[in-house]
Every structure is written in structure tokens, then in C-alpha cells.
C-alpha positions as CSV (number, residue, x, y, z in Angstrom):
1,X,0.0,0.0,0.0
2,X,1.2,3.5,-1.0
3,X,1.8,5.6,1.7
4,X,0.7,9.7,1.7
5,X,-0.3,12.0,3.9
6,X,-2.8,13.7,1.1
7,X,-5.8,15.2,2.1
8,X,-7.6,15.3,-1.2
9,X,-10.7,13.7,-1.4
10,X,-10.1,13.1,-5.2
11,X,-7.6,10.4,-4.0
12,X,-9.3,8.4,-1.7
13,X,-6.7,5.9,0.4
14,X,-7.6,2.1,-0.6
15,X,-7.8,0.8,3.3
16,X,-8.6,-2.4,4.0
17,X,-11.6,-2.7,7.0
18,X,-9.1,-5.2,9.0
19,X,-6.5,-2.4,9.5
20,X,-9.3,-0.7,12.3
21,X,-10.9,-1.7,15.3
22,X,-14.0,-0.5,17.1
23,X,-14.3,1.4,20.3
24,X,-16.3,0.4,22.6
25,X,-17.9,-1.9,20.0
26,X,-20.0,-3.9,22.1
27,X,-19.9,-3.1,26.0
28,X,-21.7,-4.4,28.3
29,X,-20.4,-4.2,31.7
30,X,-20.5,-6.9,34.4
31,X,-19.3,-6.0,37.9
32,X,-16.0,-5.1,37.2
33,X,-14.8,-7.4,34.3
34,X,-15.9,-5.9,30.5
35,X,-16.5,-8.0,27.9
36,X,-15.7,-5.9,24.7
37,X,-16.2,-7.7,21.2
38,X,-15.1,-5.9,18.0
39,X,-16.6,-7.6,15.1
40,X,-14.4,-6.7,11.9
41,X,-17.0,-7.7,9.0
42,X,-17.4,-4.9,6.8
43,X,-16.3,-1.6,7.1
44,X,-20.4,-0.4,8.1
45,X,-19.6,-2.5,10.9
46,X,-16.1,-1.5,11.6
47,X,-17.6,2.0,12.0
48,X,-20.3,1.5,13.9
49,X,-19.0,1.1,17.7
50,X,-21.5,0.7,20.2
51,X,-21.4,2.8,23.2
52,X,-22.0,0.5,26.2
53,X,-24.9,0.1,28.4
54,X,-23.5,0.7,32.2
55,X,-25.1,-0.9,35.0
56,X,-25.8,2.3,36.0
57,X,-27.7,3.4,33.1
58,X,-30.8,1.1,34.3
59,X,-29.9,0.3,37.7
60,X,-27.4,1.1,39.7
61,X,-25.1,4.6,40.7
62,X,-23.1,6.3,38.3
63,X,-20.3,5.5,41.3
64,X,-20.2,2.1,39.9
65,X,-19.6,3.3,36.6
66,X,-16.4,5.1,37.8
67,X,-15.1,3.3,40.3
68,X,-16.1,-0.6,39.0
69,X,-17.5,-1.5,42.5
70,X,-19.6,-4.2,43.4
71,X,-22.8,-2.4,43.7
72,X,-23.9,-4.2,47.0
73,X,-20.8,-2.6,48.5
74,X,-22.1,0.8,47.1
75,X,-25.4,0.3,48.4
76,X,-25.0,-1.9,51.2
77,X,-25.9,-5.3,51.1
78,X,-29.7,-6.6,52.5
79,X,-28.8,-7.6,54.9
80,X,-25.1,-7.0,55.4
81,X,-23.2,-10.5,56.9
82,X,-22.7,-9.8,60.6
83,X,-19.1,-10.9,62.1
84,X,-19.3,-13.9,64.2
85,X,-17.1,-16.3,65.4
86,X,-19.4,-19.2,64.5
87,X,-18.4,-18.1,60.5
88,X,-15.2,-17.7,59.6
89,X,-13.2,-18.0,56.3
90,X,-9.6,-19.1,57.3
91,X,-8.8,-20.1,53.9
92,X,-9.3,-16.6,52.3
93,X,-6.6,-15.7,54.1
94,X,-4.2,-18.1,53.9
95,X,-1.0,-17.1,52.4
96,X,-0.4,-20.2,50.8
97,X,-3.5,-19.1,48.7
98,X,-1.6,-17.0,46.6
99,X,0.8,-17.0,43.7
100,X,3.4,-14.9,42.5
101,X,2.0,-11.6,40.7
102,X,4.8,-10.9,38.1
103,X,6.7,-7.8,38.8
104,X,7.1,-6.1,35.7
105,X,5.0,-3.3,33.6
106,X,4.7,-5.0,30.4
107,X,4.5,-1.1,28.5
108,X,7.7,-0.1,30.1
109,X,9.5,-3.5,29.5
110,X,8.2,-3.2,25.8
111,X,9.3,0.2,24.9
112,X,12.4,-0.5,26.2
113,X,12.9,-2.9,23.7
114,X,12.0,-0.1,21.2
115,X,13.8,2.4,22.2
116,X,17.2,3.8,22.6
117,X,17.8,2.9,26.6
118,X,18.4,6.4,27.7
119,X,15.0,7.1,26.6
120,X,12.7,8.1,29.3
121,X,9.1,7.3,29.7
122,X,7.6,8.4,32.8
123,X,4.6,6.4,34.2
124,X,2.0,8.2,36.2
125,X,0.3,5.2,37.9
126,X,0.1,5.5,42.3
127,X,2.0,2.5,43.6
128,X,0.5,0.3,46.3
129,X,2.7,1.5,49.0
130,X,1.4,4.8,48.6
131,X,-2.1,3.9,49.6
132,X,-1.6,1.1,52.2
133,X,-2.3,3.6,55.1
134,X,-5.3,5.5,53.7
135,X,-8.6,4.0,54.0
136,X,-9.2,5.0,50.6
137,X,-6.0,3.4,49.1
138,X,-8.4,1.2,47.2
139,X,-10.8,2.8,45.6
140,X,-8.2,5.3,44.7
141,X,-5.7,2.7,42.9
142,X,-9.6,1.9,41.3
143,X,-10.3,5.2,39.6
144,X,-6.6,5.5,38.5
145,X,-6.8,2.0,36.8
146,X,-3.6,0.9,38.9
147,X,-4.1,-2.5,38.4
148,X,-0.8,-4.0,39.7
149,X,-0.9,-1.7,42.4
150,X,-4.6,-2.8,43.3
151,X,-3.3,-6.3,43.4
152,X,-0.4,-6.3,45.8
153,X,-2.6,-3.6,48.0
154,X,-5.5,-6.1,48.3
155,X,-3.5,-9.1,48.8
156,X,-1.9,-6.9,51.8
157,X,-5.2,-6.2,53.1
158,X,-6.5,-9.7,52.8
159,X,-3.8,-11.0,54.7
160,X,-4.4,-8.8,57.8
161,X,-8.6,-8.9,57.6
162,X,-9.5,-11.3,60.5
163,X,-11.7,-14.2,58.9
164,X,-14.8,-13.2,60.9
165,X,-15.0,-9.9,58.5
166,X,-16.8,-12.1,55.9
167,X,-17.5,-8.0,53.7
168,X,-14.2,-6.7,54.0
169,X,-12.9,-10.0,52.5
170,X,-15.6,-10.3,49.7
171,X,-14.6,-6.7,48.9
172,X,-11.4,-7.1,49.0
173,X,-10.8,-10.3,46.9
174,X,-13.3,-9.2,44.5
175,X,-11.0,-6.9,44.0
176,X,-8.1,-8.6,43.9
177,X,-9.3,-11.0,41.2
178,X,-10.8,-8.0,39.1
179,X,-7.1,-6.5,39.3
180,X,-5.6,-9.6,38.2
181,X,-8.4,-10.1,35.2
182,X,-7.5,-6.6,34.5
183,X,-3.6,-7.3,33.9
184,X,-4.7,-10.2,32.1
185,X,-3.2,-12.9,34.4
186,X,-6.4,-14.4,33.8
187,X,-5.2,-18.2,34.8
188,X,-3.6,-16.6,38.4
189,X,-7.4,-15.2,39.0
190,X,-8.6,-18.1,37.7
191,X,-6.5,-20.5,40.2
192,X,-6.8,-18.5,43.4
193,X,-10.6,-18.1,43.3
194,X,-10.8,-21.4,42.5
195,X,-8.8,-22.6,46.1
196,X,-11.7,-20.6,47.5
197,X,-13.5,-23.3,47.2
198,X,-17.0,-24.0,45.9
199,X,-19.3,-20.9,46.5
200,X,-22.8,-22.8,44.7
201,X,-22.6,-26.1,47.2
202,X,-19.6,-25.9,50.1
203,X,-22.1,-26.5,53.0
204,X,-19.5,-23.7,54.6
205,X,-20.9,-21.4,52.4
206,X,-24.5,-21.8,52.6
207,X,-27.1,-20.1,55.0
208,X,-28.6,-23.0,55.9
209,X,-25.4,-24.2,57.8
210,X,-25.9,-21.1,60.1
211,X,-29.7,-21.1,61.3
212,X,-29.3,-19.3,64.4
213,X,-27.7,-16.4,62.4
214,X,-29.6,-16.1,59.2
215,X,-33.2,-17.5,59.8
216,X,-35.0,-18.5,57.4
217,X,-32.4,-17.6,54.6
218,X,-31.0,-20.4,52.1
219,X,-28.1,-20.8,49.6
220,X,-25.1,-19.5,49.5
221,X,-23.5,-16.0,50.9
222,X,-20.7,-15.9,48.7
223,X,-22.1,-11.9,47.0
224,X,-23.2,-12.3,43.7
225,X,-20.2,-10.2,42.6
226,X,-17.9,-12.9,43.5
227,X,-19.6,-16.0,41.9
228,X,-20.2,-13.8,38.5
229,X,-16.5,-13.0,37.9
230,X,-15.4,-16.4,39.1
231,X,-17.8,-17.4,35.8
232,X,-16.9,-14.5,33.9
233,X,-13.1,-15.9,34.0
234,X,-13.8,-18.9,31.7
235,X,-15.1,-16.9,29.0
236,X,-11.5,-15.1,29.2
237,X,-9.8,-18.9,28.8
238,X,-11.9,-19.5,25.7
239,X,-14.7,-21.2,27.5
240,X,-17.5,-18.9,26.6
241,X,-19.9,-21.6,26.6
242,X,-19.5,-22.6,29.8
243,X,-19.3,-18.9,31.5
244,X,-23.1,-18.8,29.1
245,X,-24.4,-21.8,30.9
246,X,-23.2,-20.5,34.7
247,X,-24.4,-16.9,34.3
248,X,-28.0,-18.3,32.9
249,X,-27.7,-20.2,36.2
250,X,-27.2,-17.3,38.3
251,X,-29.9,-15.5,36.0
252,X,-32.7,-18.5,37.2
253,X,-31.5,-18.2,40.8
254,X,-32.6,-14.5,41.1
255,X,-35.8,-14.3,39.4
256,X,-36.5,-16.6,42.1
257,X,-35.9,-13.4,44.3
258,X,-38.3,-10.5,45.0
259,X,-36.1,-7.8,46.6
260,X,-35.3,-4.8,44.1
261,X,-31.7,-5.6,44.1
262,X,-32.0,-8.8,43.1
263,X,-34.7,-7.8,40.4
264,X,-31.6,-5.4,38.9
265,X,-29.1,-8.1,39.5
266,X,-31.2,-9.6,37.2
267,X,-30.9,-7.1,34.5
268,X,-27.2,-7.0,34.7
269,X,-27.1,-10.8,34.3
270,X,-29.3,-10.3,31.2
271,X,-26.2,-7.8,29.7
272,X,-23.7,-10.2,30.4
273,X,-25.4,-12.8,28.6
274,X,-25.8,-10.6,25.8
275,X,-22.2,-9.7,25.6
276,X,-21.4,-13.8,25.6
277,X,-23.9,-14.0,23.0
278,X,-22.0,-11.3,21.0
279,X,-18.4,-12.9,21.5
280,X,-19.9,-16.5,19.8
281,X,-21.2,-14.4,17.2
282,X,-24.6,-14.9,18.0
283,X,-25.9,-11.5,17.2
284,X,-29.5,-13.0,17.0
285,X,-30.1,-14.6,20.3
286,X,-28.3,-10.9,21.8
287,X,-30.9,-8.8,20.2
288,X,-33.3,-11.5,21.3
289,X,-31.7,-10.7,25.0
290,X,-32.2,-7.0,24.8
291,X,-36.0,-7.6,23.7
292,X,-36.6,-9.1,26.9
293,X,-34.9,-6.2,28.9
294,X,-36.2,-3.9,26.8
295,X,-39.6,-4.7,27.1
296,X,-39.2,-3.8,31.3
297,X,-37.7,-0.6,30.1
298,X,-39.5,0.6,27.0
299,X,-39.0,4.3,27.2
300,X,-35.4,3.9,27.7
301,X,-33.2,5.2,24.4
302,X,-30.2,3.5,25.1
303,X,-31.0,-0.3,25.0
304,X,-33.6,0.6,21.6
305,X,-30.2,2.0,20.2
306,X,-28.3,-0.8,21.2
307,X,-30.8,-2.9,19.3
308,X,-30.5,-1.5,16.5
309,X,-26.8,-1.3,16.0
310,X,-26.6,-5.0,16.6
311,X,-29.3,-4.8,13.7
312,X,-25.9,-3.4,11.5
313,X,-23.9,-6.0,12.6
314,X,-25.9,-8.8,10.8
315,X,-27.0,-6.2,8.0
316,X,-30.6,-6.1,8.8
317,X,-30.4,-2.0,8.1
318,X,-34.2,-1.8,7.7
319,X,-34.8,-3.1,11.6
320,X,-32.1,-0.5,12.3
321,X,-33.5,2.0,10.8
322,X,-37.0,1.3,12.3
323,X,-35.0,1.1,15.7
324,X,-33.7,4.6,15.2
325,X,-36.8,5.8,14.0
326,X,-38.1,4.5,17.9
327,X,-35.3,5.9,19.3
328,X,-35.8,9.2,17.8
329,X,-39.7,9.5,18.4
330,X,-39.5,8.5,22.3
331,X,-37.0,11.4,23.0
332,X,-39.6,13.5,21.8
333,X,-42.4,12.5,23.3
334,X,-39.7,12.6,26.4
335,X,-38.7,16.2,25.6
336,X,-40.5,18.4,23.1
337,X,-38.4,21.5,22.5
338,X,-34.9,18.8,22.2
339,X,-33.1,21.5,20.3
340,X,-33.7,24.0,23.4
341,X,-30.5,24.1,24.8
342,X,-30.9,26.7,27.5
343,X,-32.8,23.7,28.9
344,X,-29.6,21.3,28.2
345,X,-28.9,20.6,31.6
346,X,-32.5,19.5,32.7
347,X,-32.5,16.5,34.1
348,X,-34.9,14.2,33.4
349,X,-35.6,10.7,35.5
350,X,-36.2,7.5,33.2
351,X,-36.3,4.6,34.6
352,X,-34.0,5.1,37.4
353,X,-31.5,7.2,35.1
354,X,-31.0,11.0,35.0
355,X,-30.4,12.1,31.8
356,X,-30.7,15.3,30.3
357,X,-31.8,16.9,27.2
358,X,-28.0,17.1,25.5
359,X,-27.3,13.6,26.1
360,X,-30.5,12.4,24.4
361,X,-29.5,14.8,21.5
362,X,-26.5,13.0,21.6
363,X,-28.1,9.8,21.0
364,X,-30.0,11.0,17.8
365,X,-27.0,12.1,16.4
366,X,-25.1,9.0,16.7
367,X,-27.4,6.6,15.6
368,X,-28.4,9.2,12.7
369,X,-24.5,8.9,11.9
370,X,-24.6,5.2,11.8
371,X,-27.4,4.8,9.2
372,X,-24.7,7.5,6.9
373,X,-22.3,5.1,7.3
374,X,-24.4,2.3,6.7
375,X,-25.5,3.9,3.3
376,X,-21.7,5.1,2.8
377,X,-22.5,8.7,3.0
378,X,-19.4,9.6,5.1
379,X,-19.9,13.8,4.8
380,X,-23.1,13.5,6.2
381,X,-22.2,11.0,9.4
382,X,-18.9,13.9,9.5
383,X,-21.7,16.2,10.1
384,X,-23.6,14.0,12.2
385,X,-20.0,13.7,14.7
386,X,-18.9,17.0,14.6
387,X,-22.3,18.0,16.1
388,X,-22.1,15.2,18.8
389,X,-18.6,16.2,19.8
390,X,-19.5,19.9,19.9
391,X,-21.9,19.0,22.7
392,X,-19.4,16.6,24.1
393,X,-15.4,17.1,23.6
394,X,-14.6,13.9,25.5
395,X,-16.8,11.9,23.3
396,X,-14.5,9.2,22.6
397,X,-16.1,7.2,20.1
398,X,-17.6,10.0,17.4
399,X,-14.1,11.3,17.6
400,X,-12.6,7.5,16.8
401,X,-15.3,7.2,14.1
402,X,-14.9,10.5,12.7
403,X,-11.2,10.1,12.1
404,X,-12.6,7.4,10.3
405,X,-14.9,9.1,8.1
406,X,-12.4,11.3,7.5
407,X,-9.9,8.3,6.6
408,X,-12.2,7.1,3.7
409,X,-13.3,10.5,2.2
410,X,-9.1,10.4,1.9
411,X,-8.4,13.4,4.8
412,X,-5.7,10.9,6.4
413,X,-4.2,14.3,8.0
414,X,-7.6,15.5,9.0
415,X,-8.5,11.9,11.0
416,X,-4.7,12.0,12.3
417,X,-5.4,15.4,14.1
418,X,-8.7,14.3,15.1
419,X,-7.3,11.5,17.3
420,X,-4.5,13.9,18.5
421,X,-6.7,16.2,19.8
422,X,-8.8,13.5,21.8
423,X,-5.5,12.4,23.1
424,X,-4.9,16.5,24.0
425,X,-8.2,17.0,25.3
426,X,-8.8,13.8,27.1
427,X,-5.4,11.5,27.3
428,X,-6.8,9.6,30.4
429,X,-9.7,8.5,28.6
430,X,-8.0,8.1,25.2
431,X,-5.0,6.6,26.3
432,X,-6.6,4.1,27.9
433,X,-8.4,2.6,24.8
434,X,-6.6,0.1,23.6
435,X,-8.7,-0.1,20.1
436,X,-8.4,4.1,19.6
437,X,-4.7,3.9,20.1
438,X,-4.4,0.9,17.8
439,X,-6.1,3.2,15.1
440,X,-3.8,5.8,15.3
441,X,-0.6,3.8,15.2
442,X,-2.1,2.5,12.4
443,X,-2.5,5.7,10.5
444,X,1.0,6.4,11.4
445,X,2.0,3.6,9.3
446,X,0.0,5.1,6.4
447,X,2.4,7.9,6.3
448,X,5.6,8.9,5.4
449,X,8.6,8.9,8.1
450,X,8.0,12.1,8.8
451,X,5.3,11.2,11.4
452,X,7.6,9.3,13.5
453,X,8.5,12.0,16.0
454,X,4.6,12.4,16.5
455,X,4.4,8.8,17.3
456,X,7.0,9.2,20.1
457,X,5.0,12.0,21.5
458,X,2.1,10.2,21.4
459,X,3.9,7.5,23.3
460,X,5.1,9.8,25.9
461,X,1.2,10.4,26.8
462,X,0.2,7.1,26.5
463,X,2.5,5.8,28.9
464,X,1.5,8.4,31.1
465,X,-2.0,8.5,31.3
466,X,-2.9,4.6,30.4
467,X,-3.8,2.4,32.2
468,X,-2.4,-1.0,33.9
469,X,-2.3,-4.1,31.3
470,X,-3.1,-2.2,28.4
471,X,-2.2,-4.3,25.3
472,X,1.3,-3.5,24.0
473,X,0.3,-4.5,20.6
474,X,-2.1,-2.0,19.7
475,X,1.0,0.2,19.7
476,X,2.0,-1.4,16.8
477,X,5.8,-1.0,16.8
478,X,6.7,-4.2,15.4
């Protein structure tokens, strides 16, 4: 392939769809572990990445959203397990429990192989000795993404929780697996939650072993947190099938239940399906998934826009369209004057969400620039993003789908310096998406030399702001 840095649109670039991966292509968040499925068909589908659908967009706090917190630890759980000696979990906090966690940051130790060795990349990642004596220390290695950090800090922790604080050590190992998952030492997680035993039928585990101090109550009281991740992990060791069958499991178990958080426990068992469903490329069965939620939340935009983007996926564009069209009419029947933005900031309650009158405009315009790319009018889906980022700068997807549009209307320049200025605006989101920075690098490699010193100062960002565990290879400097 010829590489240019021309911004005619004369001479469009010949690009094949493989080169590009989505953002946030299909996201749907269980407690802590993301399940995020790119599905590189066609370029329609390579540029149509689906914002997720948080927990807390039907159920649950938008603290759950940012930090990745159990939400029973967010909202207290009903009831909360009470210390007794009569219960206690000597095995969580065993040493022997635990292996090795590698010392090493895989970014560092791979630009080094890169790069001259007096090159210097500073990281900007808290360490875990830096939060052992706040309170805090963990939700704050959390937000910053600190995943090594977050694993020796909880391991720490466990080891000095007595076993009688059965919350403290659900928290604290959930977190300490989820940290793990995160740095993808998937079969460590995998291997330590497993020496925890067996949550479903240990009689150790289970109410029923402890009448005098939970009458009445039966099953296990392993949180629900817990038991999905330790499913959740087999998906991640290629055994989606499996992870399928124990969430649907879980899913039967709490429509048993009456209580409201088990009714929204519920809901977010129903995403995580649908997000297996997605990764066996069983589009069908997901949108069949959403139905079902959807029909409990029928006035809610975001899961009728999910449906229809999955419509894309296995080109059914009419039932897309008719989705959009849905989409377009509820928001206004839910707000008339929509192009009002003194009122922008409104707040409005649906179904448990506030949303407000620029984020559902927000909406509109994405899905209205998904059908232009889906009938390959690229200037008018430009149009379509330019307005969304206008109303939000941070918007991390139209900006990565933009720079797309731009990149087959030929502007390789133009969709360059519209992922350097998400990077600028926003490096702690941007740098942290594995699939926006593998785009840029590769339009790097569609130009001449030239760009290399911008690659090195896009590195210098990324290795500041990203995250722990990111992916080396979407750097692409092989």
C-alpha cells in the first residue's frame, strides 16, 4: 500500500476494513470485568461502535460506573453479613492461597525494547505503598486503573482482615481477582478463586449451615459479585460456553428473588449474557436478550439504540433504521423542545437514570451517523459527529469514528489530528483505549517517516496517562 499524507478527497486511500478496530464496540459491563467484542465484517460494521450500556444506566449509581464497585458494597448489602465467630473464612486468608503476581509493567518492558535505553518514559500510575495507610487506598488505585498496584494492596489487606469480617474479604478479593483479570493474568485469577472453594454447594458457604444467624435464609452467601467473575473468568480462557451456561444459572436463581436488588441483579445478568452471546457471534439470540430487557424498560433510548446497532452487525439496516426511527420519536415525546439548549442541563428521571436533554441529542445524532455510514454517506455522518462532539469534547467514540470518516473520504491528515486532539483533550480517557490507540498507530503507518517523531509524542502520553495491562500491541511498533 502506498503511503501519503494527502488530504484530497479526489484520492481516496484504498484501506482495507481489517487495518481498524471499534471502540467500545459492544460493551456491556459486568461487575468489574468488560466484555468488549469488535466484530471486523465490513467496514459499516467496523464504523459502527457501540457505546456500552452501564449498570448504572438502568440500575445502579453512576459511582459504579467510575469506580467498578460491586454495587452491593455501594449500596450496602440486604442484609449486610454480621461478624461472628461461628463463620469464619480461614482459607481466604491463607498465604499459601496466593501465587506470584509478576513484577514487571509489560509497557515499560516493551518500549524498552524499542527504544534507545536512555530514553525516558515516565509512568504516572500510584503504587500500592502509597495507599496502604489510607482508608481509601483502594478505591483510589480503582479510579486510576492501577491495576498491579490494586493487586499487591488487596492481597496486603487480605492477609491482615481477621476471617470473621466475611464484607471486608468479599470486597477485598473481588478486588483482587478483578485486578488480576484486568492485567490479564487471567489463569492466576482463575487459580486462586478457584482454592476458595465452591461458593454454589460448600455447606460452609451456605445459609442454611448457620440457622441461628440467618433464619429462614437459604443458599449461598458468597455476594453475587464474586460468583459472576469467578464465571466470567472462563469466557477469558476461551470457555465462553460454559461462563453462558453459569451466568443463565445465576440468572434463574434471582428471578427466584423479590427484593429490588436482586430484580436489577437480574438485568445485569441479562447484559452479560448478551455480551457472551456477542463474543460466539450470535448476534441474533443478543438482540433477542435486549427484547426481553427492553420490554421492562420501554422508554429507555439506550438499549432501543443498542438494538438497532446490533441490527448493523448482521446487516438487517431496515430493523435498524426502524429502531432509530423508535429511538428518535420516544426522546420527543420525552422532551419536546430537544433543540432548546438553555434547557440542556434539565435533568430528566427515566427509569431510574437521570439524563438530560443534550445527552439524548446525543443519541440522535449517533445513531443518525450510523445509518450515513451504513448507506456510505461519510460527509453527512462527518456532520452528524462534529455536532455530537460539539456538545461533548470527550466523546470518545464519534471522535474515533470521525477520524474514520475522515480516513475514507481520503483526509488521512484530517482523522490523524482528530485522534491527536482526543488524546490532548482527554489523554486519560483516550490513552486508555486500547482499540483508539491501535487506530492511530495504524494511520501512522499510512504515512511517510515524517510522522515518527509524533508517534513518540504520542507514546510519551500514553504511557502516562494509560492504564495498567493495556495491550502493547495495539502500539504497533513491530
Amino acid at each position: 500500500m502506498e503511503r501519503s499524507t494527502s488530504n484530497v478527497k479526489e484520492n481516496p486511500l484504498s484501506i482495507k476494513t481489517s487495518s481498524f478496530q471499534t471502540v467500545n464496540s459492544i460493551e456491556f459491563n459486568s461487575p468489574g470485568v468488560n466484555s468488549v467484542i469488535s466484530v471486523d465484517t465490513d467496514r459499516a460494521s467496523l464504523l459502527t461502535p457501540f457505546p456500552d450500556i452501564q449498570p448504572s444506566s438502568i440500575t445502579w449509581e453512576k459511582l459504579f460506573n467510575a469506580l467498578e464497585l460491586p454495587p452491593s458494597f455501594l449500596n450496602c448489602q440486604a442484609p449486610p453479613l454480621p461478624e461472628s465467630s461461628k463463620i469464619s473464612l480461614d482459607n481466604w486468608v491463607d498465604p499459601d492461597i496466593f501465587f506470584l503476581i509478576p513484577n514487571s509493567d509489560s509497557l515499560l518492558d516493551y518500549l524498552k525494547k524499542h527504544f534507545p535505553k536512555d530514553t525516558i518514559f515516565n509512568r504516572g500510575l500510584p503504587k500500592a505503598e502509597e495507599n496502604d495507610k489510607y482508608p481509601e487506598g483502594t478505591g483510589i488505585l480503582i479510579t486510576s486503573q492501577s491495576w498491579h498496584a490494586l493487586a499487591i494492596h488487596t492481597k496486603k489487606q487480605i492477609l491482615s482482615t481477621p476471617p470473621t469480617k466475611l464484607d471486608t474479604l468479599m470486597r477485598l478479593w473481588y478486588c483482587h481477582i478483578l485486578a488480576l483479570s484486568k492485567l490479564g493474568l487471567i489463569q492466576i485469577a482463575r487459580a486462586e478463586i478457584q482454592k476458595l472453594g465452591d461458593f454454589e454447594n460448600d455447606p460452609k458457604y451456605q445459609f442454611e449451615s448457620y440457622p441461628d444467624i440467618f433464619p429462614g435464609l437459604y443458599g449461598t452467601f458468597v455476594s453475587f459479585e464474586i460468583r459472576i467473575l469467578k464465571v466470567l473468568l472462563l469466557s477469558h480462557l476461551d470457555d465462553t460456553k460454559q461462563s453462558l451456561n453459569g451466568i443463565y444459572l445465576l440468572l434463574h436463581e434471582t428471578k427466584k428473588q423479590t427484593i429490588l436488588l436482586e430484580r436489577n441483579l437480574e438485568i445485569q445478568l441479562q447484559l452479560i449474557i448478551a455480551s457472551l452471546l456477542i463474543k460466539m457471534k450470535n448476534i441474533p439470540s443478543a438482540i433477542k436478550v435486549l427484547k426481553k430487557i427492553q420490554k421492562k424498560y420501554p422508554k429507555h433510548p439506550e438499549i432501543l439504540s443498542a438494538i438497532g446497532r446490533l441490527h448493523i452487525q448482521i446487516g438487517n439496516h431496515d430493523e435498524a433504521k426502524k429502531y432509530f426511527r423508535l429511538v428518535e420519536n420516544l426522546i420527543k415525546d420525552l422532551k419536546k423542545s430537544i433543540s432548546n439548549y438553555n434547557q440542556q442541563n434539565t435533568p430528566i428521571s427515566l427509569n431510574a437514570k437521570t439524563i438530560n436533554v443534550k445527552q439524548l441529542h446525543e443519541i440522535i445524532l449517533m445513531n443518525r451517523s450510523y445509518i450515513s455510514i451504513m448507506d456510505n454517506l461519510y460527509d453527512l455522518a462527518t456532520q452528524s459527529l462534529l455536532e455530537v462532539l460539539s456538545l461533548n469534547p470527550n466523546h470518545l467514540v464519534a471522535a474515533n469514528n470521525l477520524a474514520l470518516c475522515y480516513l475514507y473520504q481520503g483526509q488521512l491528515k484530517k482523522a490523524i489530528e482528530t485522534m491527536e486532539n482526543m488524546i490532548s483533550a482527554g489523554p486519560s480517557l483516550a490513552c486508555s483505549q486500547e482499540s483508539f490507540i491501535f487506530n492511530l498507530s495504524t494511520m501512522y503507518d499510512l504515512t511517510s517517516n515524517t510522522f515518527l517523531h509524533k508517534k513518540k509524542l504520542c507514546l510519551d502520553r500514553i504511557v502516562k496517562y494509560s492504564k495498567d495491562g493495556l495491550n502493547v500491541s495495539c502500539l504497533k511498533l513491530n
